[in-house]
N, C-alpha and C positions, 0 to 999 in steps of 0.2 A: 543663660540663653533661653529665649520663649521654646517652650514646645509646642506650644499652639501651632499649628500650619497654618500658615496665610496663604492667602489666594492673591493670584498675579494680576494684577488690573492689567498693566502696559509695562512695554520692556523698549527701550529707544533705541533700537540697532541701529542707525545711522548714527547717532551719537557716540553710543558703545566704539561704532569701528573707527570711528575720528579721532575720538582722544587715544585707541588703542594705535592706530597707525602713527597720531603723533607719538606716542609714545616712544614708538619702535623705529622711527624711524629720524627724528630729532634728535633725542635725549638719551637713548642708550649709546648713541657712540659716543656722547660727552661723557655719560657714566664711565663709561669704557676706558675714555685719557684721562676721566681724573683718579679712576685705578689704576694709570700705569704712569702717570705723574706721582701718587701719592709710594707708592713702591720705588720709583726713584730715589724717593728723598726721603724713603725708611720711615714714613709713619704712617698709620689708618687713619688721620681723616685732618683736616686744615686745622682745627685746634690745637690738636698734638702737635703740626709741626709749627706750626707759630712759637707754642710752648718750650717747645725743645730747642730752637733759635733763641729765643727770648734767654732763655736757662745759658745758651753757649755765651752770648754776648753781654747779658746782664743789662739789655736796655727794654723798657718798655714797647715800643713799639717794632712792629711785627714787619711792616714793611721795611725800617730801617735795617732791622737785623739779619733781612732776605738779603740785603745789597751789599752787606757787612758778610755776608757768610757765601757770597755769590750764585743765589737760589730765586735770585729778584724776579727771572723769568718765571721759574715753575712757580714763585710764590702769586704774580700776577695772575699767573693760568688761572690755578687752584682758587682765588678770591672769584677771578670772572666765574669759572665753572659752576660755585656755589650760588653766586647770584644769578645766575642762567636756571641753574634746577632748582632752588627753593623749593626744595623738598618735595615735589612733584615727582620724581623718582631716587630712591637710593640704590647704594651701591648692595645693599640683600636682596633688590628686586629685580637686578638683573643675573642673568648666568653668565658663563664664564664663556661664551660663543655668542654673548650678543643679546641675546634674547630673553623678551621678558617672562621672567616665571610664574608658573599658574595663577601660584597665591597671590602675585598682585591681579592678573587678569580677570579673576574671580573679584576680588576689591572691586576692579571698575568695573564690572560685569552688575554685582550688586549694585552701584552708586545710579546707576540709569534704569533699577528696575522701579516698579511703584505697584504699592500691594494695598488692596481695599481695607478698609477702616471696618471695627467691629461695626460701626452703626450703619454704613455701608454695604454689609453684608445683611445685614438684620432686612435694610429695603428695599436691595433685590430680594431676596427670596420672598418677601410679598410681593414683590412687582412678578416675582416668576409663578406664585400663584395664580394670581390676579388671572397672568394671560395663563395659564393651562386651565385656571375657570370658563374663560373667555372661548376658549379653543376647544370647547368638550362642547359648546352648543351648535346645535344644528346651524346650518345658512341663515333658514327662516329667521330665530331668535338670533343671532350676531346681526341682520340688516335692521332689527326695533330698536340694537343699541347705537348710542352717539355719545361721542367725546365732546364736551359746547366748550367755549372759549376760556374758561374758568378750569379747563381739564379736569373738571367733574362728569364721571360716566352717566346717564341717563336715558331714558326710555325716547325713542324717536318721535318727537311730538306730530311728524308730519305722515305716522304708519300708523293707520287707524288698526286694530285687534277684528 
């Protein structure tokens, strides 16, 4: 893990609350039935129970052996479920009331922030010289200076001394 601290350029709260309300309000109650589907039919997670069908009936294929062991519906659920959530939420990232847990919230809390770049930080802080240079002179000397179009500073060519 860096220890260095970084400094937060931009944090996307509308972003942030989008994907978290889809999250929360989409995809945890699928979470939710393919947890109370996969408890049905006694195994943790769609591999296993393919496996364990496969094992009963000794055929290859997963959907046959659902229709053979009459599980065709919750095997269909559990296929749709997974290709619905693609891994976009799993079942450790939800609680057991619904709701998403911190440690993902924090996931996509991080995933929408954006943090300045060493070389980034090196040219503000001369940019933040620059103007406390700038801002420590009197009125008189800040109206002899000018910015020309080349955003090169320079002396007012049109304010005689």
């Amino acid at each position: 893990m860096n220890t260095k601290e970084r400094k937060l350029k931009s944090f996307s709260e509308h972003n942030f609350q989008v994907e978290l309300e889809h999250l929360q309000k989409k995809l945890a109650p699928l979470v939710m039935e393919q947890r109370q589907l996969l408890k049905k039919v006694n195994a943790k997670d769609l591999l296993s129970f393919e496996l364990s069908m496969q094992e009963k009936t000794g055929w290859v294929k997963a959907s046959l052996s659902a229709e053979a062991l009459g599980f065709e519906v919750e095997h269909y659920r559990l296929t749709e479920l997974e290709r619905i959530l693609e891994g976009k939420l799993k079942d450790e990232d939800v609680a057991s009331d619904g709701r998403i847990k911190p440690k993902k919230i924090k996931a996509i809390e991080d995933k929408h922030k954006t943090y300045y770049t060493d070389s980034e930080l090196e040219q503000r802080n001369k940019m933040q010289k620059a103007i406390d240079s700038y801002n420590d002179l009197d009125i008189e000397s800040r109206q002899r200076l000018i910015i020309d179009r080349k955003y090169k500073m320079d002396f007012n060519p049109f304010i005689r001394y």
